[in-house]
N, C-alpha and C positions, 0 to 999 in steps of 0.2 A: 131974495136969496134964502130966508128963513125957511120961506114955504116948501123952495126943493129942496133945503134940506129936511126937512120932516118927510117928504115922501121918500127920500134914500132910506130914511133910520126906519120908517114902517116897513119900507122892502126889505130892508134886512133882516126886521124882528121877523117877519113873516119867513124869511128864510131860514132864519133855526129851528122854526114848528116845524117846515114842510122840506123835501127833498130838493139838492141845492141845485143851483143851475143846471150842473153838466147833465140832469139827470131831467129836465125838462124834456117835454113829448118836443120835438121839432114842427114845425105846421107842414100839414098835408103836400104841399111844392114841395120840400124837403126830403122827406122820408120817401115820400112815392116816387121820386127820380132820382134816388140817391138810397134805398134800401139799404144800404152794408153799415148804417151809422147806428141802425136798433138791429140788426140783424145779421152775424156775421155768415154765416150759410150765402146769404147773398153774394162771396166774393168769388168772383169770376164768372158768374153764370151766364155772362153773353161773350161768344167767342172771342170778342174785338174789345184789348184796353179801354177805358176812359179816364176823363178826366173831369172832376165834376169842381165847381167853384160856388158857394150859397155864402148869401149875406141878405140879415132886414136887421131890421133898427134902423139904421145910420141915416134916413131922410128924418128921426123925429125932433123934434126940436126942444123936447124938455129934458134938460140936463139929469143927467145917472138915471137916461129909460132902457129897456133890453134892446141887447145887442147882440147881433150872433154872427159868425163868421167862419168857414169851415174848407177845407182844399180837401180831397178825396181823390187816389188812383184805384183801380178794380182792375182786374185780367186775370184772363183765365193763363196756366200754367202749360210748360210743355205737353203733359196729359192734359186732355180737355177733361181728364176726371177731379182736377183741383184748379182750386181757383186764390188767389189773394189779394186782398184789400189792406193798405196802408192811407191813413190818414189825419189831420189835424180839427180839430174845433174848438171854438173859444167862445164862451158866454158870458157875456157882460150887464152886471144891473147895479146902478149906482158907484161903489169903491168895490163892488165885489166882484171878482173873475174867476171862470175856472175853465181850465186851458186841456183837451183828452186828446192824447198822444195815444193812438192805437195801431193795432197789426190784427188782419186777421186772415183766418186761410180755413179751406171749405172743402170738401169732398162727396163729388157726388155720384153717382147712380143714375146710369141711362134706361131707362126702359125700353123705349119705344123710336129708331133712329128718325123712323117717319115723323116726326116731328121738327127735322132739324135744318130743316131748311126755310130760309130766311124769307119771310113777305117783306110785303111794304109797310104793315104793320107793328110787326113784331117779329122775335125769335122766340118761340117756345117750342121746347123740349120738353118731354116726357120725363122728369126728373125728382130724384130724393136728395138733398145736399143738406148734408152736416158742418157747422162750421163751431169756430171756439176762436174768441177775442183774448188779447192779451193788451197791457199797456200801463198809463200812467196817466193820473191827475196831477194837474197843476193849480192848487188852492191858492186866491191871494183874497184876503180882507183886509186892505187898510181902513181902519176903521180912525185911525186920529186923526185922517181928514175930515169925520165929521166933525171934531171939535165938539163932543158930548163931553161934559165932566163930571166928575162924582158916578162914573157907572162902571162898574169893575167887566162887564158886557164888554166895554168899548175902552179900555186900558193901552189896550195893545193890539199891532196888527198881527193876522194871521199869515203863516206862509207856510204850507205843507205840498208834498207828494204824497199821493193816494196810491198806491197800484192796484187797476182795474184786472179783472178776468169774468170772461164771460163765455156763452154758447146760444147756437140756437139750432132751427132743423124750418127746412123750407120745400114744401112740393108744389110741382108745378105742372101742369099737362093742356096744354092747349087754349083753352078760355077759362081754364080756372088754375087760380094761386091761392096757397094759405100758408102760413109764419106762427113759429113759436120764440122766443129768443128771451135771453135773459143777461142784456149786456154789461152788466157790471154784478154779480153775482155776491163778490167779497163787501161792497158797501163800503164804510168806511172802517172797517174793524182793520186792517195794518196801517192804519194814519195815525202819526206821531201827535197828533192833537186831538185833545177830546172834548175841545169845543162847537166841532160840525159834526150836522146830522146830514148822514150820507146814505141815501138809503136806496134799494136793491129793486126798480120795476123790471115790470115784467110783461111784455106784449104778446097779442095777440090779433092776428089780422086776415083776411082773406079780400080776395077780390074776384070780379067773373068779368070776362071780355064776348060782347057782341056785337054784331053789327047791325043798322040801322036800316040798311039797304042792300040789296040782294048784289049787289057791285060789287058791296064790300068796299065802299071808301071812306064811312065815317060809321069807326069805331068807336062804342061808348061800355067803359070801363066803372061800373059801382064797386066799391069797396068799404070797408068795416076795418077800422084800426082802435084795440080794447087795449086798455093799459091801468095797470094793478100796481099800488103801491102799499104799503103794510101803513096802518093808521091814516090812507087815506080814501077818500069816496071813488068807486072803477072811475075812469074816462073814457068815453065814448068818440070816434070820430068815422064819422059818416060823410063822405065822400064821392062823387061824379065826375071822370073826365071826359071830354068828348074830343076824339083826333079826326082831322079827315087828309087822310095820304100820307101822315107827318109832313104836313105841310103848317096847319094851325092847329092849335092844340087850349083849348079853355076846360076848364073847372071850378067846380064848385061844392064846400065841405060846413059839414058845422060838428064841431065840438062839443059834448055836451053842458050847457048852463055855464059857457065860457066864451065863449069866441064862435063867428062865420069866417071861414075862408074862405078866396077867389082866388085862380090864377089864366092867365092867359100868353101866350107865347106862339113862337113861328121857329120851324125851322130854318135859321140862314142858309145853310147845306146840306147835303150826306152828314158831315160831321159833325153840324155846328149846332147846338141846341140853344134856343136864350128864351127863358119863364121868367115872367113877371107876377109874385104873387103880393096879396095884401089880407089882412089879420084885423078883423073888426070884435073890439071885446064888447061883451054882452053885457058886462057889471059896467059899475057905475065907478070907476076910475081916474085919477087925475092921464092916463096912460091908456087911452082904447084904441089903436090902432098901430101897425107896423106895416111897412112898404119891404118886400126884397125881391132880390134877383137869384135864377138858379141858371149856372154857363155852365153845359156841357160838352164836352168835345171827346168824340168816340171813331177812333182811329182802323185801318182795316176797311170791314165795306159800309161801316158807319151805322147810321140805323135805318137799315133796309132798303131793301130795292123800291123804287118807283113805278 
């Protein structure tokens, strides 16, 4: 029992250096099938609702290791020129959690209509979309569960609301997409505590779509997701999925000087999307790996014709 506790109080100390949970990169299954959680521009951009559901951790087995768990709606509005996203996520490492209650809404810019009609691959449209997050952190540190004494650190638990504001701007045209976003902008400067460090990334990503086969049934999607935090070293994530029909869908990422990613999945229906990804760290850790699941379910004609 000593032992996990020394790894909760190192994760922790290591979390007042470095930017706290909420403000963790998501692993590649996440962000790349769920965009609107680093980028609010992304909400509504495909005609037809969803409903996105991501969780990893919760297969590991060594007590207070990360945990992530997030619900997500998207739809576009009665103008197909806006779109909004409402959603929840919660990160979990050791006593510490932090819970982001967002909203966001987007407006975009058609170019080109010849793009708008749906394959079996994809929807893309010819598009410029601006969006802007608004919301609220929910900070918890119970820290006198570790039962440190003598540390004026670990005195007392933490419990704050943060409120989040952010933007970003997203194009996109056929086989190629790029991102700029800056989803918590304010940081932690209106947080009634001024014992977290809340600090303010900043993404940057593209990707390009081809196909493999003159058919056209397997899709292979590279992509580049950079991420800037102030006092900290860029991050790098490098990226490959390969679809064939949206029928099966695998991947494969690395991170740089941090983690490999993997994910692989099947369509169950038109609607029904289920990704299995996994998180191998590269350091030398009591904590190198994470298991999770990404359930999408996208209403209307689903994700494309067959």
């Amino acid at each position: 029992m000593k032992k996990v506790y020394v790894i909760i109080a190192v994760t922790l100390l290591m979390g007042f250096l470095c930017p706290i949970l909420g403000q963790q990169t998501p692993v590649f299954a996440n962000y790349n099938y769920n965009t609107v959680v680093i980028n609010p521009a992304h909400a509504g951009f495909y005609p037809d609702a969803d409903v996105t559901i991501t969780n990893r951790g919760y297969l590991n087995h060594i007590e207070g290791s990360p945990r992530n768990i997030g619900l997500t709606f998207n739809s576009s509005l009665n103008s197909r020129n806006m779109g909004l996203g409402v959603g929840v996520i919660s990160d979990q490492v050791g006593v510490t959690t932090a819970t982001n209650l967002f909203a966001s809404y987007s407006y975009k810019l058609v170019f080109d209509h010849n793009y708008n009609k749906a394959r079996w691959w994809s929807y893309n449209p010819n598009v410029l979309s601006f969006g802007i997050t608004g919301g609220v952190m929910l900070y918890d540190e119970n820290l006198l569960e570790l039962g440190i004494q003598n540390d004026p650190n670990f005195a007392n638990n933490i419990n704050t609301v943060v409120p989040t504001l952010g933007a970003g701007i997203l194009y996109n045209r056929e086989h190629l997409y790029a991102g700029i976003s800056a989803p918590n902008l304010l940081g932690g400067s209106l947080s009634s505590e001024n014992n977290i460090n809340i600090k303010s990334p900043f993404y940057a990503y593209a990707g390009y779509r081809f196909f493999a086969t003159r058919f056209e049934e397997i899709l292979i999607t590279p992509s580049i997701l950079i991420k800037h935090v102030s006092g900290a070293p860029v991050q790098a994530d490098f990226n490959t999925t390969i679809n064939y029909k949206n029928k099966i869908e695998v991947g494969a990422g690395y991170r740089t000087s941090t983690s490999m990613n993997f994910l692989a999945g099947f369509y169950v229906s038109n609607h029904l999307r289920l990704l299995y990804n996994y998180n191998r760290t590269l350091r030398d850790t009591p904590i190198n790996n994470t298991h999770g699941i990404v359930l999408s379910y996208r209403m209307g004609d689903g994700f494309g014709r067959r």
